[in-house]
C-alpha positions in Angstrom: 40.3 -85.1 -24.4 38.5 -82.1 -23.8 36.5 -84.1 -21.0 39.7 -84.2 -19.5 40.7 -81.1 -19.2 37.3 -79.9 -18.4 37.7 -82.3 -15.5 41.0 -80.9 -14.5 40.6 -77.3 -14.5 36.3 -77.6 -13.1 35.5 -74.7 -11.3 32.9 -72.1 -11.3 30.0 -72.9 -13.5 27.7 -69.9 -13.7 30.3 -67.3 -14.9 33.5 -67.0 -17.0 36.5 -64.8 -17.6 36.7 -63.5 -21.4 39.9 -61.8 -23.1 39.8 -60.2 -26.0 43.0 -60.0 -27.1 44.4 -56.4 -28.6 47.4 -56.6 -30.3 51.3 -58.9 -29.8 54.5 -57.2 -29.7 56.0 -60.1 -30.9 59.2 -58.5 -28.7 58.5 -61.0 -25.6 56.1 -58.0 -24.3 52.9 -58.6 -22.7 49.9 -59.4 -24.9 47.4 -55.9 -24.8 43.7 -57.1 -24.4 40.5 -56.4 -22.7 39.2 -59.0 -20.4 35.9 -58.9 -18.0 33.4 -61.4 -16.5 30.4 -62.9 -18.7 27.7 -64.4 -16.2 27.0 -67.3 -18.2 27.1 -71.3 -17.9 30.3 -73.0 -18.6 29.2 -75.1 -21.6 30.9 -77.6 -23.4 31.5 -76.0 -26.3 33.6 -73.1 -24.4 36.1 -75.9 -23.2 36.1 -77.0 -27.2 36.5 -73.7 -28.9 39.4 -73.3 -25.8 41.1 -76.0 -27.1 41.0 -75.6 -30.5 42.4 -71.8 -30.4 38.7 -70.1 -31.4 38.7 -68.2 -28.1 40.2 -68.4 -25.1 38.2 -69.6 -21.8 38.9 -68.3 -18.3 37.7 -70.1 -15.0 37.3 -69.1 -11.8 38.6 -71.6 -9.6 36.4 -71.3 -6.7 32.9 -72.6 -7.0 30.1 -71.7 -5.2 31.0 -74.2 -1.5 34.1 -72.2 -1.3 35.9 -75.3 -2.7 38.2 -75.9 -5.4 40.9 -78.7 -7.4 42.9 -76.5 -8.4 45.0 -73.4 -7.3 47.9 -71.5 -9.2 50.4 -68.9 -8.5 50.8 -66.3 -11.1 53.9 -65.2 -12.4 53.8 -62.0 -13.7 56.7 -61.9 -15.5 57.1 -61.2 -19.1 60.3 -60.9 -21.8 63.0 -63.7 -20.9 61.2 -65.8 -17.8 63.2 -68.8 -17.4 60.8 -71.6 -16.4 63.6 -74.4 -16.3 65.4 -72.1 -13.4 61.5 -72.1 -11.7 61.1 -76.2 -12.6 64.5 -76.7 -10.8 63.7 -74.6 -7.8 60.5 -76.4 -7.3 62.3 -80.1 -7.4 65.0 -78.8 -5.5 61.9 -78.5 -2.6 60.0 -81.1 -3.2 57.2 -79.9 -4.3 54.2 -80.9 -6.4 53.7 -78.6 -9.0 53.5 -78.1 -12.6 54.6 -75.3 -14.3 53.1 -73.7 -17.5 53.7 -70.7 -19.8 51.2 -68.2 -19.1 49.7 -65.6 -21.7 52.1 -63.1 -21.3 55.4 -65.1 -20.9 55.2 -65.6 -17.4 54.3 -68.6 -15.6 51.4 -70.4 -14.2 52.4 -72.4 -11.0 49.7 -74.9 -10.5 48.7 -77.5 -7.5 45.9 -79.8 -8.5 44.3 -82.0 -6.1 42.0 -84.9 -6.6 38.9 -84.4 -4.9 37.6 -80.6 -3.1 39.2 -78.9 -1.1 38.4 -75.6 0.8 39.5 -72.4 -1.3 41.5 -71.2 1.8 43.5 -74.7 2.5 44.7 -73.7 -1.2 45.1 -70.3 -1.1 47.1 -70.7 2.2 49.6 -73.2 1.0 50.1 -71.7 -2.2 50.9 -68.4 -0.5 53.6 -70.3 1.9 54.8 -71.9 -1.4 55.2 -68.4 -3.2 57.4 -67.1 -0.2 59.8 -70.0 -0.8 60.0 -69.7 -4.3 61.1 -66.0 -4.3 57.8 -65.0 -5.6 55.9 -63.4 -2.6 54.7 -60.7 -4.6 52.7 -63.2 -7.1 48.7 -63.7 -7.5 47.3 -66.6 -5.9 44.5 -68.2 -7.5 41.7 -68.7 -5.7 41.8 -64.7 -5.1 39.4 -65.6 -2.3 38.8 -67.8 -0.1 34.6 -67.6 0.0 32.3 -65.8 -2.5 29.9 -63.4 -0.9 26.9 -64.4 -2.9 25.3 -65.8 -5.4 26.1 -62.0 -7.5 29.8 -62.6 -6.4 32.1 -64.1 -8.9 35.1 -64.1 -8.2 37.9 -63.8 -10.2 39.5 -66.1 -13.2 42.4 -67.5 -14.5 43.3 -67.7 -18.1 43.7 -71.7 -18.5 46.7 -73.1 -20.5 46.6 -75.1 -23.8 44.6 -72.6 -25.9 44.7 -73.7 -29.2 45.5 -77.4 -28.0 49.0 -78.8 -29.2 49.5 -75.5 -31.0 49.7 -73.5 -28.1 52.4 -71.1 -26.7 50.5 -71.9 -23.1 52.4 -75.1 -22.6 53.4 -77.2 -19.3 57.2 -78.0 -18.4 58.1 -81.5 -17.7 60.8 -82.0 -14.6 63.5 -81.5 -17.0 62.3 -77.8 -18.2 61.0 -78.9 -21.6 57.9 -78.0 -23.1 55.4 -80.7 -23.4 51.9 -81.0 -25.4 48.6 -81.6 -23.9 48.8 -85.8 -23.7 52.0 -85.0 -21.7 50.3 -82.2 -19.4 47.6 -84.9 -18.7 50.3 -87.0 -17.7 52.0 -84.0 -15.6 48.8 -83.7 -13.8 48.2 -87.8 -12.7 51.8 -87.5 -11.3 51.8 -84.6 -9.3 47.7 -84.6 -8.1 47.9 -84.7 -4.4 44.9 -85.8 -2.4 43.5 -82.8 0.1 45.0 -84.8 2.9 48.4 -84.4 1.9 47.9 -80.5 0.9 46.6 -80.6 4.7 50.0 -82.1 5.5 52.2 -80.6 3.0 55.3 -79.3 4.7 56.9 -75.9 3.0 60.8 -76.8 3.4 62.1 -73.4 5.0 65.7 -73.1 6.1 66.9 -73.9 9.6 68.9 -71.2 10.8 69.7 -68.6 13.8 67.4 -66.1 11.8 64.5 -69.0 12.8 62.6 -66.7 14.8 63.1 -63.1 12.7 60.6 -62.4 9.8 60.9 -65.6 7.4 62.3 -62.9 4.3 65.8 -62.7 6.5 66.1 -66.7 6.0 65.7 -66.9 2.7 68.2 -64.1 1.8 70.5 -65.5 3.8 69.8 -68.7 1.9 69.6 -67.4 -1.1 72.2 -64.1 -1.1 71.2 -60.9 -2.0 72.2 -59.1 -5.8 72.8 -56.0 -6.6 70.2 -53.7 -6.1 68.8 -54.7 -3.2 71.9 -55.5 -0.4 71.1 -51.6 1.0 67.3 -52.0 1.7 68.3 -55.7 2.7 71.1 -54.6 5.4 69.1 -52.4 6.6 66.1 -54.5 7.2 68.1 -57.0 9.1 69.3 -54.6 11.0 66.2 -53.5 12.8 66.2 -57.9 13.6 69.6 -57.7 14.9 69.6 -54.9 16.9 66.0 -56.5 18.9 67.5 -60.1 19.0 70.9 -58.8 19.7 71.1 -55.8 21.8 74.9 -55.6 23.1 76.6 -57.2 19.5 74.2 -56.2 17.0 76.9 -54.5 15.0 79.1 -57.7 14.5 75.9 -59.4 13.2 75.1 -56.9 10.7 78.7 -57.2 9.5 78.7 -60.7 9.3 74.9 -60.6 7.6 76.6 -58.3 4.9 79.9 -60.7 4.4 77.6 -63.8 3.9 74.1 -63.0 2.8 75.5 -61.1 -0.1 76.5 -61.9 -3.6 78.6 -59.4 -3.5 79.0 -57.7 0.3 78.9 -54.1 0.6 82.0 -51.6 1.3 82.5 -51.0 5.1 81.5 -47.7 4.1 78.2 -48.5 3.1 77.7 -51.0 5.8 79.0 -47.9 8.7 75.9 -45.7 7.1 73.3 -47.8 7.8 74.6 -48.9 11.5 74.9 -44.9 11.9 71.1 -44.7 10.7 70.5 -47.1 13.5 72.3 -45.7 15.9 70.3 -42.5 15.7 66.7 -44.2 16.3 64.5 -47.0 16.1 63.2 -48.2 13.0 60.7 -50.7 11.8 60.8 -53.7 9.0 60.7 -52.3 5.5 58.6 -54.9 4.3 57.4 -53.0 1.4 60.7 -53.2 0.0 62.6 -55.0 -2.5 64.0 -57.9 -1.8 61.9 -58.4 1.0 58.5 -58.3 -0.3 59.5 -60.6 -2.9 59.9 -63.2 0.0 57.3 -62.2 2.6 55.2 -64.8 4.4 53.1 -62.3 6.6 51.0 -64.9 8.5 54.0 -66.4 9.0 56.0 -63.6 10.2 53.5 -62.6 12.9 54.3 -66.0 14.4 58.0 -65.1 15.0 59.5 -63.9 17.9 61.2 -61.0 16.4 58.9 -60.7 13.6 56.0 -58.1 12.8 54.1 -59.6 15.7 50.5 -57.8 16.1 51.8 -54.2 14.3 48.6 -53.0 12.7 49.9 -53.2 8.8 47.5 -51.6 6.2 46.0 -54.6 3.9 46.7 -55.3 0.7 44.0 -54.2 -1.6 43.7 -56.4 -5.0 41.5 -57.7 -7.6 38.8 -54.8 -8.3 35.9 -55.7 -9.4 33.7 -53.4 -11.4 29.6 -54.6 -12.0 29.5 -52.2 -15.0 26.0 -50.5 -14.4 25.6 -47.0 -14.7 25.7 -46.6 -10.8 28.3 -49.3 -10.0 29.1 -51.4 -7.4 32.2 -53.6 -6.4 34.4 -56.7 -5.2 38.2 -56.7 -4.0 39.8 -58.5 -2.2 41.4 -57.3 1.3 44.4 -59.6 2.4 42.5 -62.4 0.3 39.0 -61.8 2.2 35.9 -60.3 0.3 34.7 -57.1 0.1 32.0 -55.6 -1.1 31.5 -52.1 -1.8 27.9 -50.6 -2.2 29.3 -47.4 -4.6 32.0 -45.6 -6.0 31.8 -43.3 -2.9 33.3 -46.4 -0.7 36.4 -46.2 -3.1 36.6 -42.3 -3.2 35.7 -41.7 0.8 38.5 -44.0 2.9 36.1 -43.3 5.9 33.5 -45.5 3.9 35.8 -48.0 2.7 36.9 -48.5 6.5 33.5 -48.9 7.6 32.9 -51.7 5.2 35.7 -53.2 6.3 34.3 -52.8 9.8 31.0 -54.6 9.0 31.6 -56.9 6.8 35.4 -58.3 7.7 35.5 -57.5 11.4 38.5 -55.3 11.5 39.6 -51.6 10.6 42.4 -51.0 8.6 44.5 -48.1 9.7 44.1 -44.8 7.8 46.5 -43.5 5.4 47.5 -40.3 4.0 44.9 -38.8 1.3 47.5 -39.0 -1.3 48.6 -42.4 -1.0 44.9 -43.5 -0.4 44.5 -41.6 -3.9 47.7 -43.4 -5.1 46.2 -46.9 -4.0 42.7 -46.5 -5.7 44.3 -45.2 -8.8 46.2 -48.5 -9.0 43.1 -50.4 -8.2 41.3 -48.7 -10.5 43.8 -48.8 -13.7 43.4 -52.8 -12.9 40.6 -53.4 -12.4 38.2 -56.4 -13.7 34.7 -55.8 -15.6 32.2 -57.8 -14.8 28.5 -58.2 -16.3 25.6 -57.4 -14.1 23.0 -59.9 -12.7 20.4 -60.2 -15.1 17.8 -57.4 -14.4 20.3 -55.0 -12.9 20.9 -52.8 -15.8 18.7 -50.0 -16.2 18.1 -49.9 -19.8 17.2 -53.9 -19.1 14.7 -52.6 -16.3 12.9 -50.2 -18.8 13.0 -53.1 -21.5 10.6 -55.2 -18.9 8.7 -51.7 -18.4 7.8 -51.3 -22.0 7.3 -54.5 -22.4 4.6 -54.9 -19.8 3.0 -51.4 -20.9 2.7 -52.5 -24.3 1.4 -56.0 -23.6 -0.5 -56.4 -20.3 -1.9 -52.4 -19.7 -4.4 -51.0 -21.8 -5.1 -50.7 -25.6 -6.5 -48.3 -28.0 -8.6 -49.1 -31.0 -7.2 -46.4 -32.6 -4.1 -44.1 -33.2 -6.3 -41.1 -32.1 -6.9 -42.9 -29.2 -3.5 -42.4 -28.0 -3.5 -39.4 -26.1 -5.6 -40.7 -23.5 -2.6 -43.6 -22.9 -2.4 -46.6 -24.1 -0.7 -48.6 -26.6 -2.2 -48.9 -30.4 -0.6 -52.0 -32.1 -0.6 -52.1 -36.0 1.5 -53.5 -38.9 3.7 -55.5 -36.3 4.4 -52.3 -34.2 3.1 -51.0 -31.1 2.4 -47.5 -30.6 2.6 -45.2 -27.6 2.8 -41.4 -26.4 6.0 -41.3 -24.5 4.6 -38.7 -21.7 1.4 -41.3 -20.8 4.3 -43.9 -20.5 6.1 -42.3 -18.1 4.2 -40.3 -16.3 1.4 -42.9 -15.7 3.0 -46.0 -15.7 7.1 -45.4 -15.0 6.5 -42.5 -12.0 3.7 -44.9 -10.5 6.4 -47.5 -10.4 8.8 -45.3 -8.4 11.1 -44.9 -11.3 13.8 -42.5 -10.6 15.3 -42.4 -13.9 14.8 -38.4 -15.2 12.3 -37.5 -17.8 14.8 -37.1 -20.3 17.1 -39.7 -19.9 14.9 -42.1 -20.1 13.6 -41.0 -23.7 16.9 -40.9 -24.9 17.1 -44.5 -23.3 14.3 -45.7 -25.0 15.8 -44.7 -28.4 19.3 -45.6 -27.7 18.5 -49.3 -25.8 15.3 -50.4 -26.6 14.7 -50.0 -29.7 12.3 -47.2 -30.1 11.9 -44.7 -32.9 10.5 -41.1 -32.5 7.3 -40.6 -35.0 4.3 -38.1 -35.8 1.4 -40.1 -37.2 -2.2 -38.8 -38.2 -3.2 -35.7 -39.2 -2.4 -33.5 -36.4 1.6 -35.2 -36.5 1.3 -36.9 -33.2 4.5 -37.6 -31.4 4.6 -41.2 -30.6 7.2 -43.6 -29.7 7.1 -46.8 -32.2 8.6 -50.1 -31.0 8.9 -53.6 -32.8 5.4 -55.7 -31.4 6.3 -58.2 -28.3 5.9 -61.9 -28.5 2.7 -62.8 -26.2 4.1 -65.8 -24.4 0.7 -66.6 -22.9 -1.6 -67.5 -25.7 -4.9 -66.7 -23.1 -3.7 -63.8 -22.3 -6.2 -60.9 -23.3 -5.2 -57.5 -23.1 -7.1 -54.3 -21.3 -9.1 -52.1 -24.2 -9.7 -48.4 -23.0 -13.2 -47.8 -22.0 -14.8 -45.0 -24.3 -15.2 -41.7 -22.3 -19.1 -41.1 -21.9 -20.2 -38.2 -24.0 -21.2 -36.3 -21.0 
């Protein structure tokens, strides 16, 4: 069984997504936690204790050919989600999807196909799938469609079936009922898709007059417009009518408002926005609700009377942080990597534009300061920790300093040797004077760490004690004695100093 699902849900195998979970409402609110990215192998016994509730495993889809099996769209939507309405919606299109409980009380939309294929193929028919579905605003999983390097990991999904049969992450079967994991496996064999049919999966979209407007007009009028969104709606359409229609734009926008609404709105309301029109010209309001909810942008820029080549700003998602003291980090710019070298690049919109310049070919248009503060601020409030490289860390950089000081430089018979430098092992502890360390061995190494720091360093991540020894109370650093991997290994003595 767990070989099974292993199989399903394969994806990145050096690194995993980890969530510590904080408290449950128990109200249908989200689930509180802290999650972040350990670099470390996928092993079997993570997709065990997954299943059998100890703690719950996170894969990043994308592995390291840009290639995945699986993809999901990510509902975030929490208290009273009804998955049989989503279950329905997605027979009612034909399409071949299953549909779990995530976490939270949302839903985990997932494609699965049986052999590779490219994490763009994926991410670009899941994104035309979302628009359909009323969910345009959703995460896609992959979050990227290439990883920048091997120090790039992407970002991960929290898989369903945690705690096996005894899970509240359950699949739906096509009648809206929660199944258990035999059934899910069953799910999966019926609605894998080879990546020759995702190539030629078709996205059912409404055939209409609106055929050539942005693809958000269609599927309201398809779908009709509630309450709290028919003004922005109306309005929208109205900037599409008044470019397709220039002489009866009016009568359309009447007729939009009789038929694309649940409930239309007074001629009142409906004379306001043809007056607002009337004054100037106006773009899409795409940013919107209801429209955003529905937006296909790459399809959009296809239409006649859609967005066309207007320079958007992109949507920035999925921070990444590599927590080092100086860090540095991933996001994702309309679904394309980014890296960025420093917190400056996030602070500085200048430097965040030239990255975008070098590394993704384009530069995004510049906003105001204070929504470019109001966009990191939300980037930042959700963004993803992530474990270093190996080695990256300071503290782990003067760990492999101290260790080659105390092992492969030179030793000293003696602790009154020690002011001339050194190291003086005895009783399973080496001994060393703190200012030969750094001065003749760290400085020498261009270490750019400050004096004082990296004493309090030493104490606080290494495992170093401040001591006097000897009669004149020598101040010495103490640290638990190295293994000496290499048994021929002989280490340097200090030559003694010529009496004259």
């Amino acid at each position: 069984m767990i070989e099974r699902f292993k199989n399903i849900f394969i994806g990145l195998e050096r690194a995993h997504g980890v969530t510590k979970v904080g408290h449950s409402n128990g109200n249908g609110t989200k689930v509180q936690g802290k999650s972040f990215i350990k670099r470390d192998t996928v092993t079997d016994e993570l997709w065990q204790n997954h299943l059998q509730g100890v703690e719950s495993l996170g894969i990043i889809p994308i592995n390291d050919d840009n290639q995945c099996q699986w993809g999901c769209i990510d509902i975030d939507s929490y208290a009273g989600f009804d998955h049989k309405k989503l279950v329905n919606k997605i027979k009612s299109l034909d399409l071949p999807l299953v549909v779990c409980r995530s976490k939270s009380g949302g839903a985990h939309v997932f494609l699965f196909t049986d052999n590779y294929v490219t994490a763009k193929l994926m991410q670009d028919k899941l994104t035309q799938i979302k628009a359909v579905l009323g969910y345009s605003g959703s995460e896609v999983f992959p979050k990227q469609t290439e990883l920048k390097s091997e120090d790039d990991t992407g970002n991960f999904l929290n898989l369903p079936y945690f705690n096996g049969d005894g899970t509240t992450r359950y699949a739906f079967n096509n009648l809206g009922e929660a199944v258990n994991l035999e059934s899910f496996f069953g799910l999966y064999d019926s609605t894998k898709i080879t990546a020759q049919q995702l190539e030629e999966l078709q996205i059912k979209r409404p055939v209409s007059e609106h055929s050539d407007g942005p693809p958000c007009i269609e599927l309201m009028a398809q779908n009709k417009v509630g309450e709290g969104g028919r003004n922005n709606a109306l309005f929208h359409y109205g900037v599409y009518a008044k470019n397709k229609w220039p002489d009866n734009w009016k009568s359309k926008v009447v007729v939009f408002n009789e038929t694309a609404m649940e409930k239309p709105l007074s001629d009142s309301e409906v004379d306001i926005i043809t007056k607002q029109h009337d004054k100037k010209e106006w773009g899409y309001k795409c940013k919107d609700e209801p429209m955003c909810s529905l937006c296909d942008k790459s399809l959009c820029r296809t239409r006649k009377f859609g967005i066309g080549e207007e320079i958007m700003f992109p949507n920035l998602t999925d921070l990444q942080v590599i927590d080092l003291e100086d860090p540095y980090y991933y996001m994702n710019v309309d679904g394309q990597r980014l890296k960025l070298e420093s917190v400056k690049h996030l602070r500085q919109q200048s430097l965040f534009q030239e990255s975008c310049m070098v590394q993704l070919k384009f530069r995004p248009p510049t906003l105001k300061e204070k929504d470019w503060v109001v966009v990191t601020n939300q980037l930042l409030n959700n963004a993803e920790i992530t474990e270093p490289a190996e080695g990256l860390r300071t503290e782990d950089q003067l760990q492999n300093h101290l260790q080659e000081y105390c092992l492969n430089r030179v030793s000293v018979d003696s602790k009154d040797d020690l002011p001339r430098g050194g190291t003086w092992t005895n009783n399973g502890y080496h001994h060393f004077v703190f200012d030969k360390f750094y001065h003749s061995h760290l400085m020498r190494r261009r270490w750019d760490l400050g004096y004082s720091r990296t004493a309090e360093m030493l104490r606080e991540k290494c495992g170093c004690e401040d001591k006097r020894i000897g009669k004149n109370k020598l101040s010495v650093y103490v640290v638990k004695q190295f293994e000496i991997k290499d048994e021929e290994y002989k280490q340097k003595v200090l030559k003694e100093e010529a009496p004259y």
